[in-house]
C-alpha positions, 0 to 999 in steps of 0.5 A: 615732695614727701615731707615728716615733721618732728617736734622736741622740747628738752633741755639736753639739745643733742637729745633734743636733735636726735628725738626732733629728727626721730620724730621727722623720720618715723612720719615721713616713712621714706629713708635718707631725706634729700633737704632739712629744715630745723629751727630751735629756740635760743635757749638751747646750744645749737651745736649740740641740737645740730649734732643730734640732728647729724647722728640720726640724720647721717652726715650728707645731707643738708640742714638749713634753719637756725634760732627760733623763739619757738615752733609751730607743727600739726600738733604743737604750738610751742615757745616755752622751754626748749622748744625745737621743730624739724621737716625732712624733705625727699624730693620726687619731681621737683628739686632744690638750689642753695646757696650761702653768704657769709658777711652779713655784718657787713654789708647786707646788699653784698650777702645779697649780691652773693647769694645771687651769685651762687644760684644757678639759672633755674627757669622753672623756680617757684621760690626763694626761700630766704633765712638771715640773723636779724641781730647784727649787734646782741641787745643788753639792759641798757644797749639797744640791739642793732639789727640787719636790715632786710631792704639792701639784703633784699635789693642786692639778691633780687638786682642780680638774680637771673630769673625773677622769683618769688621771694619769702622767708624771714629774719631770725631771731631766737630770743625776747632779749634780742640775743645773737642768732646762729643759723644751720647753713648746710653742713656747718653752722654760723652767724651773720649769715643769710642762706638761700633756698630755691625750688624748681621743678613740678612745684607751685608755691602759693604765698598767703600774708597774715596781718592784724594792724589797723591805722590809729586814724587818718592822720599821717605823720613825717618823719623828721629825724632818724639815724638807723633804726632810731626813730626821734622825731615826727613833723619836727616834734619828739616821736615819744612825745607825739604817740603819746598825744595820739594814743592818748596816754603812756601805757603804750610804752609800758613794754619792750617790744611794744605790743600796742602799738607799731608804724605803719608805712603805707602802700598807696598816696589815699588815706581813704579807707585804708585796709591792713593790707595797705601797709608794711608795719613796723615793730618799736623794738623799745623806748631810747633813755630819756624818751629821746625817740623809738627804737625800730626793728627794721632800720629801713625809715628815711627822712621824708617818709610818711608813716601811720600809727597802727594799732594792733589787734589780736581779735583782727589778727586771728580773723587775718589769718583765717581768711588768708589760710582760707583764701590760700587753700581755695586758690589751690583748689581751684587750680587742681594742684595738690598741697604738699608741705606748709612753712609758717613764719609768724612774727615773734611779737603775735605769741599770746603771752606777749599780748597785753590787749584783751585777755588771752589764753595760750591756745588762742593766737593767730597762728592756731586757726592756721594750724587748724585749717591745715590740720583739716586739709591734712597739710603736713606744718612746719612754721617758727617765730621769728623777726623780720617776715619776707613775703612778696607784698604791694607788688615786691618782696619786702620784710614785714612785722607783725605778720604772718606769711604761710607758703603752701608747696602744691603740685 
């Protein structure tokens, strides 16, 4: 696998295509790529971006990403303006399956079911990528967004796959507002969509999860009141109501999405020093009129269910993903294999204009200790930020928020 990435910010999207797709080529130093990978920001008019992609790129080959609220290259960490990010692939001892579902809207479990579907037995698979909208209905001033959930998605591929696969990739989402996603599906472009991506042949996928939550306290809470993603009352009492008692003050709603706080759904039954890597933390999307209840990212709460209250940290969230990327590239070391190419997905809410903790200039996110420890290892980037992240985590593939999963493609 030889890999180029491109970078663009501009507003005229068929330019931006073509000076992304440019970029792309003039570094992979091969000719005609064998897979596309190209996410750009909300702002901009995909069909245009997607037909700047196509006159540079020609018409055959296959372009899969879509809506991003910004990227992540080597060189740029961008998600003001227009930003946009291409990787084009050429494969050599190792190859790619795909398969597209339409109908998401639907029902998640069927898209999931049909992409199973469409996938060939592949015994030497190392890994499912996976790409779906993450907004079912648009968001407004006074509508909450309604969101496609990635649990049944998620159920319905891996219950009908004929080979088990790691799997991980990420809900998209190209705008704070919560606007309608499209994605690159291939050779059209659609919504409501979910794309799979399996990789065979002499490849090894290595997948390293970034967090920066950490439990509020011990305390445990019920949840005795939900419809989809609307959250309204923990052990009989109102959500608001609740947090606000535990937090010890409002301020935590004081922005959508809310960045002080997230729910925290935890892996095992011991409350004992639980770790960030013991939970699947879910993002509060807003607050319902009237302080009725939360407004939740992922609708995939139930009654009964035990949930923590996590508090974000961004000084944690940079040591995570030190840690994690380190982790990562040792284990490669260590099993003599060779990094090729990195995907990043970060969650749209760990950008450092959206943190509200401590002081942070741009520049100082998460994501650039994975940027630079990639750079060091001389790994070409390509990452985006998006909603829901996927990642293989507490023994299955589940979506995650607030997180980052980093896959680093190895031979």
């Amino acid at each position: 696998m030889k890999v180029g990435i491109g970078y663009s910010n501009g507003e005229d999207a068929c330019v931006a295509g073509q000076q992304a797709a440019k970029a792309a080529i003039a570094q992979a130093l091969f000719g005609q790529p064998d897979l596309v990978l190209a996410f750009c920001s909300g702002r901009l008019d995909h069909q245009e971006f997607y037909r700047g992609l196509r006159l540079i790129l020609g018409p055959e080959v296959n372009i899969f990403g879509g809506s991003a609220i910004g990227v992540i290259t080597n060189s740029q960490l961008s998600y003001q303006g227009f930003p946009a990010a291409v990787a084009v692939v050429k494969f050599e001892d190792n190859y790619c399956q795909m398969a597209i579902a339409s109908g998401l809207f639907n029902s998640p479990f069927n898209a999931g079911e049909q992409l199973a579907a469409a996938l060939p037995n592949m015994p030497d698979a190392s890994l499912l990528l996976l790409l779906y909208d993450s907004i079912k209905f648009a968001g407004s001033e006074h509508i909450a967004p309604v969101m496609n959930p990635s649990a049944p998605l998620l159920r319905g591929l891996e219950m009908n796959l004929s080979s088990v696969v790691p799997v991980a990739g990420a809900g998209l989402l190209g705008d704070q507002g919560f606007g309608h996603t499209q994605q690159f599906c291939g050779k059209s472009i659609a919504q409501q969509s979910a794309t799979a991506l399996v990789f065979g042949g002499n490849l090894t996928s290595y997948i390293g999860v970034m967090h920066g939550c950490q439990p509020l306290s011990t305390q445990r809470y019920t949840v005795t009141g939900i419809f989809g993603q609307y959250l309204y009352s923990l052990d009989g009492k109102p959500a608001v109501e609740v947090i606000d008692q535990a937090f010890g003050s409002s301020t935590w709603r004081q922005r959508s999405p809310v960045s002080k706080l997230c729910l925290g759904i935890p892996e095992t039954d011991s409350t004992a020093a639980a770790s960030e890597n013991d939970f699947s933390n879910r993002l509060i999307s807003g607050i319902l009129p009237n302080d009725e209840g939360l407004i939740l990212f992922e609708p995939d709460m139930h009654e009964g269910m035990q949930i923590q209250l996590m508090r974000r940290s961004p000084a944690l969230g940079r040591v995570s993903a030190r840690t994690s990327t380190e982790t990562l590239l040792q284990r490669i070391k260590q099993d003599g294999k060779q990094p090729l190419f990195a995907l990043y997905m970060d969650c749209a809410g760990r950008v450092a204009r959206f943190d509200d903790n401590e002081q942070h200039e741009l520049g100082q996110e998460e994501a650039v200790e994975v940027q630079n420890l990639l750079n060091n290892a001389r790994i070409p980037l390509l990452g985006f930020y998006c909603g829901v992240e996927i990642a293989p985590h507490a023994g299955k593939s589940r979506g995650l928020d607030w997180s980052g999963v980093l896959i680093v493609f190895s031979r």
